[in-house]
C-alpha positions as CSV (number, residue, x, y, z in Angstrom):
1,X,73.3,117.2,13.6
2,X,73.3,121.3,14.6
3,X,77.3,121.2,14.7
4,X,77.2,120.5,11.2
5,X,76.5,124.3,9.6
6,X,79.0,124.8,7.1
7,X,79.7,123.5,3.9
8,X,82.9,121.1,3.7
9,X,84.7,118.6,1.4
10,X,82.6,115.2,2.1
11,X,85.8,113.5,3.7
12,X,86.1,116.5,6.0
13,X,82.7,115.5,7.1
14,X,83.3,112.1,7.4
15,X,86.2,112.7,9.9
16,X,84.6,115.1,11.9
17,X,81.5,113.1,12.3
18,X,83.5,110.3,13.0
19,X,85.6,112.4,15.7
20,X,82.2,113.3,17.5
21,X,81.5,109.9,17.6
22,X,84.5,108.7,19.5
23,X,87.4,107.9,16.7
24,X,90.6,109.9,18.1
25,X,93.0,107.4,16.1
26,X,93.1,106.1,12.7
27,X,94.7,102.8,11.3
28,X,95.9,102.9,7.4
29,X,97.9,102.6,4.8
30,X,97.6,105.6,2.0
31,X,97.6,105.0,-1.8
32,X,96.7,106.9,-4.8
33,X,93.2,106.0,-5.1
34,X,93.0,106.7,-1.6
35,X,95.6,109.8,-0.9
36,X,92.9,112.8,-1.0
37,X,91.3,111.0,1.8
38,X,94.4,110.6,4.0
39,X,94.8,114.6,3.4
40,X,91.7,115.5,5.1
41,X,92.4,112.8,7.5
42,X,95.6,114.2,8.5
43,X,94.0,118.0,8.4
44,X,90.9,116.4,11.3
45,X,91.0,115.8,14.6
46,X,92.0,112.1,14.2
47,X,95.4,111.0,14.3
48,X,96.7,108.3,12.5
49,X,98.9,105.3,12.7
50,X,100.3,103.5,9.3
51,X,101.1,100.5,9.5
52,X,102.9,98.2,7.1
53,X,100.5,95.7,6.0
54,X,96.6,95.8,5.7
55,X,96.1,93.3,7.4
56,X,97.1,94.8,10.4
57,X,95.2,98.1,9.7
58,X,92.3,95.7,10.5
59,X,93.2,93.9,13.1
60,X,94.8,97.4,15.3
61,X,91.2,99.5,13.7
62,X,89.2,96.5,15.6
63,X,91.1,96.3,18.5
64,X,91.0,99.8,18.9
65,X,86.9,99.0,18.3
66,X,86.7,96.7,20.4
67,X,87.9,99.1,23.4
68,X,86.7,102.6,22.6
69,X,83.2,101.4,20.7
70,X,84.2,102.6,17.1
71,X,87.3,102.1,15.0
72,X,88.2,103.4,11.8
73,X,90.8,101.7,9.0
74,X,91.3,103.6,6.0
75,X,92.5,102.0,2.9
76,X,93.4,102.1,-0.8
77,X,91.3,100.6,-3.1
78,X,91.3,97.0,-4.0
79,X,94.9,96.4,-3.3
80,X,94.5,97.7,0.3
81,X,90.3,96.9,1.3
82,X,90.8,93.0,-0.4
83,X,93.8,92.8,1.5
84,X,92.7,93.6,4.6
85,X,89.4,91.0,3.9
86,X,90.4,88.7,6.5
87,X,90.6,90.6,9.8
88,X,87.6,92.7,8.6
89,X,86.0,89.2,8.6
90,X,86.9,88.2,12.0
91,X,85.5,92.1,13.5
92,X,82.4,90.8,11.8
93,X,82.2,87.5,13.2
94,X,82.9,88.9,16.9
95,X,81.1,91.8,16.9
96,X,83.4,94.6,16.5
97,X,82.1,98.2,15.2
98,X,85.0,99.0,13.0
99,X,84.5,101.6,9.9
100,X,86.3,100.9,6.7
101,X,86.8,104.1,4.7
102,X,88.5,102.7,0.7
103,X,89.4,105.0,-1.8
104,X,88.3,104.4,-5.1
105,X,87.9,105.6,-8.6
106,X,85.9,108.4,-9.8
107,X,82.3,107.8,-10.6
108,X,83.2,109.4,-14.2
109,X,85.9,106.5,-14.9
110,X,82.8,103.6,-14.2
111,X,80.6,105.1,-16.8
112,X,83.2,104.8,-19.7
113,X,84.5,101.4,-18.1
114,X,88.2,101.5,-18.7
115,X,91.2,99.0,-17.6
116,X,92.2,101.5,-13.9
117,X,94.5,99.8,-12.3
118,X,93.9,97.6,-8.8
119,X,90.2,97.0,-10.7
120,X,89.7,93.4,-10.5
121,X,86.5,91.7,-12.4
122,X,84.0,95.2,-11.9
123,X,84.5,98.6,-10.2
124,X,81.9,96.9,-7.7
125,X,84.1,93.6,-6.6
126,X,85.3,95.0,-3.8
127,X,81.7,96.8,-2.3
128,X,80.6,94.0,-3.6
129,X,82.8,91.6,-1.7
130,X,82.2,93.6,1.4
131,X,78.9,93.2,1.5
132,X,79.5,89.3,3.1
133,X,81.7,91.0,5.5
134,X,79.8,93.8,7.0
135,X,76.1,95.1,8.4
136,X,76.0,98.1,6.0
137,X,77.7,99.3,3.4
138,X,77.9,102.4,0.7
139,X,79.8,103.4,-2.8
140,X,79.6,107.8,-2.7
141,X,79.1,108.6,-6.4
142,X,76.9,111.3,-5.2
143,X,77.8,114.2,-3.2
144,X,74.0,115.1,-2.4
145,X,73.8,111.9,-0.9
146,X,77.2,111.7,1.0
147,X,76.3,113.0,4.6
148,X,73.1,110.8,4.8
149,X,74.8,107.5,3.6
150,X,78.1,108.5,6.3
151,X,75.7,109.1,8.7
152,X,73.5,105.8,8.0
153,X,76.7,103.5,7.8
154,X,78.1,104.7,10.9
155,X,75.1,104.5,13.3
156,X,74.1,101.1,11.6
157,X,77.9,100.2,12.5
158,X,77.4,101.6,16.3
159,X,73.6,99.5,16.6
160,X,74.8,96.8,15.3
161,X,78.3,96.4,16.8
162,X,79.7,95.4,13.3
163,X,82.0,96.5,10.6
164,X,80.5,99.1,7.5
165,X,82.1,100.2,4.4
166,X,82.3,103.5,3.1
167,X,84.0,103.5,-0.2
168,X,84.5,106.9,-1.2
169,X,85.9,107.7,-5.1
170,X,89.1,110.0,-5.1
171,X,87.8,113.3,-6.7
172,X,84.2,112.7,-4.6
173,X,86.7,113.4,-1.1
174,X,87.5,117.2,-2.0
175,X,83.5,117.7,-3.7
176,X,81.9,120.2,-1.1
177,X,78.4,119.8,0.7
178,X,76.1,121.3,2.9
179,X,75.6,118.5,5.6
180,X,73.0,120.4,7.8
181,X,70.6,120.3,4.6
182,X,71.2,116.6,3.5
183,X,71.0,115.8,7.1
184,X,67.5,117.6,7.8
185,X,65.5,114.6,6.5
186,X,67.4,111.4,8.2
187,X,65.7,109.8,10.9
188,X,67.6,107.5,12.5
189,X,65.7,103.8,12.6
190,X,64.1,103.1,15.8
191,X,64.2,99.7,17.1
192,X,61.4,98.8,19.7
193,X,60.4,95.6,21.7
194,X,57.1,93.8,21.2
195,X,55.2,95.1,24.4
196,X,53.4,91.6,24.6
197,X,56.7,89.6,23.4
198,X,58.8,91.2,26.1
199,X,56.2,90.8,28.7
200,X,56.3,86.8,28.1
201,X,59.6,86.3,27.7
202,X,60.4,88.1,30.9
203,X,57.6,86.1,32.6
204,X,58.6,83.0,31.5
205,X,62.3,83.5,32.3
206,X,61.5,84.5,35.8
207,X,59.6,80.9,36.0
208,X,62.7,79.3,34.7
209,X,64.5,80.7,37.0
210,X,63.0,80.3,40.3
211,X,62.1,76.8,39.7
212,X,65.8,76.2,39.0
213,X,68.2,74.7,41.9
214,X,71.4,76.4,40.5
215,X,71.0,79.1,38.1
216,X,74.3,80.3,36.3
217,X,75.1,83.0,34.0
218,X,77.2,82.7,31.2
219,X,78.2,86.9,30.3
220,X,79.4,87.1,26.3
221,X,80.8,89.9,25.0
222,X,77.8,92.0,23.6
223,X,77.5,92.9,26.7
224,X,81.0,94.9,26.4
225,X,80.1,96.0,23.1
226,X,76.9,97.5,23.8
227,X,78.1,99.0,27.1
228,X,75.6,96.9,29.1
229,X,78.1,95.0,31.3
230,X,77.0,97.2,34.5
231,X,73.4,95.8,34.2
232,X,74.8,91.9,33.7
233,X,76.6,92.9,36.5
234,X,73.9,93.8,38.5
235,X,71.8,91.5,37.7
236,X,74.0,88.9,39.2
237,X,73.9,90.7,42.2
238,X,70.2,91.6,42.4
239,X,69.8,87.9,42.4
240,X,73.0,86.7,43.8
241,X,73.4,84.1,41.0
242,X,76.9,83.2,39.9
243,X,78.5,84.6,36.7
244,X,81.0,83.2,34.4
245,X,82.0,84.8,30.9
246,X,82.5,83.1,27.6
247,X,86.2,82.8,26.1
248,X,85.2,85.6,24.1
249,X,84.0,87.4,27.1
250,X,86.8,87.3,29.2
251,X,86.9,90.2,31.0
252,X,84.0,91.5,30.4
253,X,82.8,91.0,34.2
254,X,85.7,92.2,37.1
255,X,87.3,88.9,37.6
256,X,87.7,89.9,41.5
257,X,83.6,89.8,41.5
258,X,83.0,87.6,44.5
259,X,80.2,85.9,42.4
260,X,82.7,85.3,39.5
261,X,83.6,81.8,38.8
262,X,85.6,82.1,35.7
263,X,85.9,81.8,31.8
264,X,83.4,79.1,30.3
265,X,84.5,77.1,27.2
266,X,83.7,74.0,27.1
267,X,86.9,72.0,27.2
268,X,89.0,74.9,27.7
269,X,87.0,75.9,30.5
270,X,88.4,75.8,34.2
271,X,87.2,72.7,35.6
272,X,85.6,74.3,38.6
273,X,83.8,76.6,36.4
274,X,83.1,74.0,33.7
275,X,81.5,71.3,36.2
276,X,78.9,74.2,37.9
277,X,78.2,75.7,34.8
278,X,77.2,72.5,33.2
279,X,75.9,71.3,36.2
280,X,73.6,74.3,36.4
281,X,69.8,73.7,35.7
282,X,69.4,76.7,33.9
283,X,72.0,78.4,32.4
284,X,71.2,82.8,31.3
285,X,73.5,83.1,28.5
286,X,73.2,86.9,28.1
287,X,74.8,88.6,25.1
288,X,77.0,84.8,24.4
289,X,77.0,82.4,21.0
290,X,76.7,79.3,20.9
291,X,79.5,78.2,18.8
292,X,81.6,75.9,18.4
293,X,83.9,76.8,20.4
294,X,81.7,77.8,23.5
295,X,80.3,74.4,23.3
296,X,83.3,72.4,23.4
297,X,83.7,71.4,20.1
298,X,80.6,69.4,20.0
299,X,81.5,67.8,23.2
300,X,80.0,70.0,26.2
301,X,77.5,68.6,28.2
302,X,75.3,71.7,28.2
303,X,71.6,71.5,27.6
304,X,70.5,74.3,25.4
305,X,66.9,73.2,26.4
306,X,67.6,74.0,30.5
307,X,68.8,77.2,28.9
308,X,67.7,81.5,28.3
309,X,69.8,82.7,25.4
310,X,69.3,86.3,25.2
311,X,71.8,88.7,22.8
312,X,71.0,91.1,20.1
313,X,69.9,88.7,17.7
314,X,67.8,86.2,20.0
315,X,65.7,86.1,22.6
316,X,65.4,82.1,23.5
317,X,63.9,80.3,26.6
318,X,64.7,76.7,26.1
319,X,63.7,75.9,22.6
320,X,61.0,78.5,22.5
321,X,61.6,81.9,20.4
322,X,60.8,85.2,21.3
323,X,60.5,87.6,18.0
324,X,61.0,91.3,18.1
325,X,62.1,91.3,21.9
326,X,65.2,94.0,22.0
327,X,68.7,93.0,24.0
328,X,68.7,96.0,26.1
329,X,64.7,96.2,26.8
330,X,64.8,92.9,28.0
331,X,68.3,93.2,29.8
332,X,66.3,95.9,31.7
333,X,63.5,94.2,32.5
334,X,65.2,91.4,34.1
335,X,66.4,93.4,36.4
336,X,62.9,94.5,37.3
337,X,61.3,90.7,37.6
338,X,59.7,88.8,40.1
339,X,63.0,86.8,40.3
340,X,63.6,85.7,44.5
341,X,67.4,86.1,45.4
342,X,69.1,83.0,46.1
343,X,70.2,82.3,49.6
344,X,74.5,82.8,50.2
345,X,76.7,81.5,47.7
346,X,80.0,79.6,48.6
347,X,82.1,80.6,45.5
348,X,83.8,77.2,44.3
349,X,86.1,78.8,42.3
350,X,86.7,82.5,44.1
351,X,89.4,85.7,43.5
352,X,92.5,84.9,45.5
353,X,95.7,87.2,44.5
354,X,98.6,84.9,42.5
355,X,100.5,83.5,44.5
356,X,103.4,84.7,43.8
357,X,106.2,82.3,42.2
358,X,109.6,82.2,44.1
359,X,112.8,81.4,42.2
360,X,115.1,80.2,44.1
361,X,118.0,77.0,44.2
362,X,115.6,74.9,43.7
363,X,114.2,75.6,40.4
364,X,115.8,78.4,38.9
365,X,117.9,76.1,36.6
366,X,114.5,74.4,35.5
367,X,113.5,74.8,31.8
368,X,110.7,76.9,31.8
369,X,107.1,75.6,30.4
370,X,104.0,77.0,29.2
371,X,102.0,76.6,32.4
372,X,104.8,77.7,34.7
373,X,105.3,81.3,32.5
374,X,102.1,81.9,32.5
375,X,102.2,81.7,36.4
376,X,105.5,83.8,36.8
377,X,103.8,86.3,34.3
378,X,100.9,86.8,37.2
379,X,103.3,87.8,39.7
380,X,104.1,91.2,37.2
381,X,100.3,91.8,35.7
382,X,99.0,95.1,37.9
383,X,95.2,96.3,37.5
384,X,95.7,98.5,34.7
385,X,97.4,96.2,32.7
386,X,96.0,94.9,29.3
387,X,97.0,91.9,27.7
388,X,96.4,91.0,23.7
389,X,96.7,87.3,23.3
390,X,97.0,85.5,19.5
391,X,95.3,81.7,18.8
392,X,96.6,79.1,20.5
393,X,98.3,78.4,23.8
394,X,99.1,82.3,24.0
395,X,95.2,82.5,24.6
396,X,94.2,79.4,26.2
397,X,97.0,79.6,28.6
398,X,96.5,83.0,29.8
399,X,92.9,82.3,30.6
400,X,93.6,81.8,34.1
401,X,95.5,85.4,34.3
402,X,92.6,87.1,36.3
403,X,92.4,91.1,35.3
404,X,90.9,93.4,37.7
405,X,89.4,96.1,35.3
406,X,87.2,95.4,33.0
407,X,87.9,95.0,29.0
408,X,91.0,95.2,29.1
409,X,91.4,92.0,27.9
410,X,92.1,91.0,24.0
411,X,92.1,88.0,21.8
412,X,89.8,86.9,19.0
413,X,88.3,83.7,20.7
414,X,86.0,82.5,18.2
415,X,87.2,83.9,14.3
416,X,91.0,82.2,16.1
417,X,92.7,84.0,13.0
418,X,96.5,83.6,13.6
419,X,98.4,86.8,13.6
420,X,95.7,89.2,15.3
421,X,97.9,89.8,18.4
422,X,100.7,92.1,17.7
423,X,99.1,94.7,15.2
424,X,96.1,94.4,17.5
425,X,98.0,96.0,20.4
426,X,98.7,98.6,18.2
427,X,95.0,99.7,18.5
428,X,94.9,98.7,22.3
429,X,97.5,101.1,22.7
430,X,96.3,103.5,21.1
431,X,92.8,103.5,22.9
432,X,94.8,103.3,26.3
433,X,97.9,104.8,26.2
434,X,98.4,105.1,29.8
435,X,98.1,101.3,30.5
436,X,101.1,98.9,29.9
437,X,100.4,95.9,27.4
438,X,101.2,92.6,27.6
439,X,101.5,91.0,23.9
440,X,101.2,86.9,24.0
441,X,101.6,85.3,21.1
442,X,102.9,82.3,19.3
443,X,105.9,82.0,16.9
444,X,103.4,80.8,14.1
445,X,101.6,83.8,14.7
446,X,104.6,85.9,15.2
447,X,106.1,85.3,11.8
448,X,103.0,86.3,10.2
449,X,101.9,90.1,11.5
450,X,105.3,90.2,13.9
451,X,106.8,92.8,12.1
452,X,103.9,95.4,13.0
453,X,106.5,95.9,15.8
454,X,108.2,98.4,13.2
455,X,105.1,100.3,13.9
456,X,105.9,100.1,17.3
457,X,108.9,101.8,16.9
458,X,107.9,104.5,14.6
459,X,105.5,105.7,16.8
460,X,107.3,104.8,20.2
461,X,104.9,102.7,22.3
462,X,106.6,100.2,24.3
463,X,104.7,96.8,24.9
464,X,106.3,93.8,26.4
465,X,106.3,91.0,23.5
466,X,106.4,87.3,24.9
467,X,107.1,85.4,21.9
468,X,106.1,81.6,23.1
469,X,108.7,79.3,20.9
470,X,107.3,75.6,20.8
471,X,108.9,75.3,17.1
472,X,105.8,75.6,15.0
473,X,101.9,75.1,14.8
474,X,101.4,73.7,18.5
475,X,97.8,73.8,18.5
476,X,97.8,71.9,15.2
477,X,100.1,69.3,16.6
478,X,97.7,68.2,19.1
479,X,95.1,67.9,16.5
480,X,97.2,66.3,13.6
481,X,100.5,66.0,13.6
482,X,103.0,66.4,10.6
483,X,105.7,68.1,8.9
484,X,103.2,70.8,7.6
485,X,103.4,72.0,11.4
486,X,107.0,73.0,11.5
487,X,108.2,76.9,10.6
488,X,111.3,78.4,9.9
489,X,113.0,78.9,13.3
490,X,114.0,82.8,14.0
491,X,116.1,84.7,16.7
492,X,113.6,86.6,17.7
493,X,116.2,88.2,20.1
494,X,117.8,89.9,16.5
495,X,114.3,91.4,15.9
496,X,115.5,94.4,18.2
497,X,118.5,94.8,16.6
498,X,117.0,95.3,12.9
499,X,114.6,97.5,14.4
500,X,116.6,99.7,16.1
501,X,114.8,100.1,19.2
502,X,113.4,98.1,22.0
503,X,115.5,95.0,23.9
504,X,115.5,91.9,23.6
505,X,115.8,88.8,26.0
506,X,116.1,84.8,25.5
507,X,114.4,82.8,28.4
508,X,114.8,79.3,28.5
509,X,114.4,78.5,32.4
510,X,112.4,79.8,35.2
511,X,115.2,82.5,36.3
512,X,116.0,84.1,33.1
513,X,112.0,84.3,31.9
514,X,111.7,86.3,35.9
515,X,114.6,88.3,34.9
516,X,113.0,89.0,31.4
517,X,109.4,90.3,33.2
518,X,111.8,92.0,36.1
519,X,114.0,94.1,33.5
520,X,110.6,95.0,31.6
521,X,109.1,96.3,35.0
522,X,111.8,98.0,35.2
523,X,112.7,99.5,32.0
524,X,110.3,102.0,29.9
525,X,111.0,100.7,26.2
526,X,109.7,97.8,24.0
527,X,110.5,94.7,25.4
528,X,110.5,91.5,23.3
529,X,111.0,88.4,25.1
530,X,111.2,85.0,23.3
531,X,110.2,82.3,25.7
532,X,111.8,78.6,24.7
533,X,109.2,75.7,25.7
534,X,110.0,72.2,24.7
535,X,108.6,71.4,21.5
536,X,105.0,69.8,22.8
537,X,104.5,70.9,25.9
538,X,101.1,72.9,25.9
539,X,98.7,74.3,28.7
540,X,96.1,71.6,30.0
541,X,93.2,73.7,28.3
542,X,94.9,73.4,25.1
543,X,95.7,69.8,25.5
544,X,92.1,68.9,26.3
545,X,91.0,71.1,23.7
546,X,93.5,69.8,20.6
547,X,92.2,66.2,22.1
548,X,88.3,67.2,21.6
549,X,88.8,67.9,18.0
550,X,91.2,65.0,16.9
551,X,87.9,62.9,18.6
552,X,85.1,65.1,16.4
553,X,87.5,64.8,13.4
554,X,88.0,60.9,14.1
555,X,83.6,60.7,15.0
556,X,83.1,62.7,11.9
557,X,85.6,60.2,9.4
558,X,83.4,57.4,10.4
């Protein structure tokens, strides 16, 4: 805390500290409560990116989190932090270290209680709200107390990898303190392993595993989050044991490992990958949940009790709990066990480049399907590449696209909140501006957050959009069907036009959607690109998966 000598206004603190801990961008939307904030935001380090719903501050602020290990939305009070409740939600339940700074009013307006506009029931509903939302939280109405209770929201945020709220009254932003002083007392909370803990579980997960035939790991995305996928990694290796990641995962591990067999899912799994994985007689799920959607949707055949679960909240060996064992300690200590290394492994389900699609005579007229874009859009992906996929078909489908570097690979795979996709680029781009992005996303989806592409514009960043047009809810037709599922239809090709920048292209067979991807190789601007499917055609995955829970839905009836 040396770099902190001077005395300064507490939001000039708050930016700076943020700064130092990695925040170069900001995601908001200003308003009154809120506007002496965004002035010392705009004086720091940090640049900033408004966007035109809260919503979207949320879901670009966790994006950018979820790449550059701390984001930062900043918010108006009530109006702006309850609106942006949702994707803050979803950050929380994947893991993602975003900071929420919300305005507020002053601390001398709650003593005297008056109607202030954008209150709702208290002046505490929203912290209050907030609370269910994220792994620490604080309300400044002291300035003595403000550096401390920055400084203890953020690093709970960053050891945690989850959201914290900082709601900081209007006239308490410009108040001046001395951070070194408040600062000379904080210790930061040490988390330690129990020596004797640690020492079993490691002992009896080494047994586990050597007496196993086929031992797989399943990598989840703590490990990306916490910055330990090197030692997963290397663990596989060490042991030459196979490694597949979770849906939420996906890219976490090089896909071009040679010991990589691909994304785990349960029904949306690869079949190669889902028959050895639950084939395996002990499966090392290291930094993965087991939801829902991991396990199939109640239908996997994975047995938890041939099983080591090991993330930040559990360490698990079968049905035996290990208490006060630490992820990274034991992540660690793996690495150092008396495992043997298995003897060579055939990969069943090994890198090979795409083969590349040829359009010729032959099926260049053809009306172009989910399955077949997705394998045209291979032949255009390059290393560097990242690609933000929205719920649905826009991520199940693109879960055979294999991405060389790691983590550069988007989507919220468990929350599956509908609109995440295009303001979440925003914060991918942001955190890598030198890589191109793919956007995938629905036209559900699209009509809710699609118009982030404004954004876009205003600050000139030049994704390629694929807009997948199936006429509606697809996902929700293979579940239960109905009227309910049907949307408005659009010309997304007109979107351009409005926005006054960008192109846009209509692809409704196998030549114009290559045409589409060639002109955006080829062209540096925005590129939107509404892809026509017939109305229920669907990737396999997605049929298998929409299947899966009409049968729980149908088991769960009777």
């Amino acid at each position: 805390m040396s770099i902190f000598h001077k005395k300064q206004a507490v939001a000039e603190f708050l930016f700076e500290y943020l700064y130092n801990r990695g925040v170069d961008t900001a995601f908001g939307i200003p308003g009154d409560f809120v506007l002496p904030t965004f002035r010392h935001l705009d004086q720091s380090k940090i640049s900033i990116m408004t966007c035109t719903h809260e919503p979207s501050v949320g879901f670009a602020a966790d994006c950018y989190a979820r790449a550059k290990g701390l984001g930062l939305a900043v918010v108006t009070y009530c109006v702006g932090g309850l609106n942006m409740l949702n994707a803050v939600a979803g950050a929380y339940a994947e893991k993602s270290p975003l900071i929420i700074v919300s305005g507020g009013p002053s601390p001398k307006d709650r003593y005297k209680d008056p109607m202030v506009h954008h209150k709702v029931k208290t002046f505490e509903t929203q912290a209050r709200v907030f609370e269910e939302v994220t792994c620490a939280s604080t309300v400044i109405l002291d300035p003595d107390m403000a550096a401390s209770e920055i400084v203890r929201v953020v690093e709970e945020v960053k050891r945690q990898s989850r959201p914290g709220y900082i709601e900081l009254p209007f006239d308490i932003a410009d108040a001046l303190i001395d951070p070194f002083k408040q600062l000379r007392k904080y210790k930061p909370p040490l988390e330690e392993s129990d020596k004797d803990v640690l020492e079993a579980f490691i002992e009896q997960a080494a047994k586990s595993i050597n007496k196993s035939k086929k031992p797989v790991i399943v990598a989840g995305v703590e490990l990306h989050r916490h910055g330990l996928t090197d030692l997963a990694s290397d663990l596989a290796k060490l042991y030459n044991i196979p490694i597949a990641a979770t849906l939420m995962g996906k890219s976490v591990v090089r896909e071009t490992n040679p010991l990589y067999i691909g994304v785990y899912g349960g029904a949306c799994s690869d079949p190669i990958c889902q028959e050895y994985v639950e084939s395996s007689d002990c499966v090392i799920l290291i930094g993965a949940f087991l939801s829902d959607v991991l396990l199939g949707f109640g239908m996997t055949k994975l047995d938890r009790k041939k099983a080591i679960n090991l993330n930040t909240e559990k360490a698990q060996i079968g049905l035996q709990s290990y208490d006060n064992v630490c992820f990274t300690d034991a992540l660690e200590a793996l690495t150092q066990a008396p495992i043997k290394s298995r003897g060579e492994f055939i990969n069943p389900n090994p890198y090979t480049p795409p083969q590349k699609v040829i359009i010729d005579q032959s099926n260049q007229d053809d009306p172009i399907t989910v399955e077949a874009m997705f394998n045209l859009l291979a032949n255009y992906l390059e290393e560097n590449h990242s690609i933000v996929c929205d719920t649905g078909d826009a991520l199940v489908g693109a879960l055979g696209l294999r991405t060389s570097v790691r983590g550069h690979f988007f989507s919220d795979a468990y929350y599956l909140s509908m609109g995440f996709a295009v303001p979440g680029a925003l914060g991918v781009m942001a955190a890598f501006p030198e890589s191109k992005t793919f956007i995938i996303v629905g036209d559900g989806a699209f009509q809710m957050t699609g118009m982030e592409l404004s954004s876009m514009a205003k600050y000139g960043l030049k994704p390629v959009v694929i807009i997948i047009n199936n006429d509606g809810y697809g996902t929700q037709r293979h579940i239960i069907d109905g009227t309910f599922n049907n949307i408005h239809p659009w010309d997304y090709t007109r979107i351009t036009d409005v926005l006054g920048y960008g192109a846009s292209i209509k692809a409704t067979t196998m030549s114009t959607f290559n045409n589409a991807l060639s002109y955006a190789q080829d062209h540096d601007e925005m590129v939107v690109i509404e892809v026509v499917v017939p109305r229920d055609d669907c990737s396999k995955p997605l049929q298998r998966m929409g299947e899966l829970l009409g049968r729980v839905r149908d088991v769960n009836k009777h």
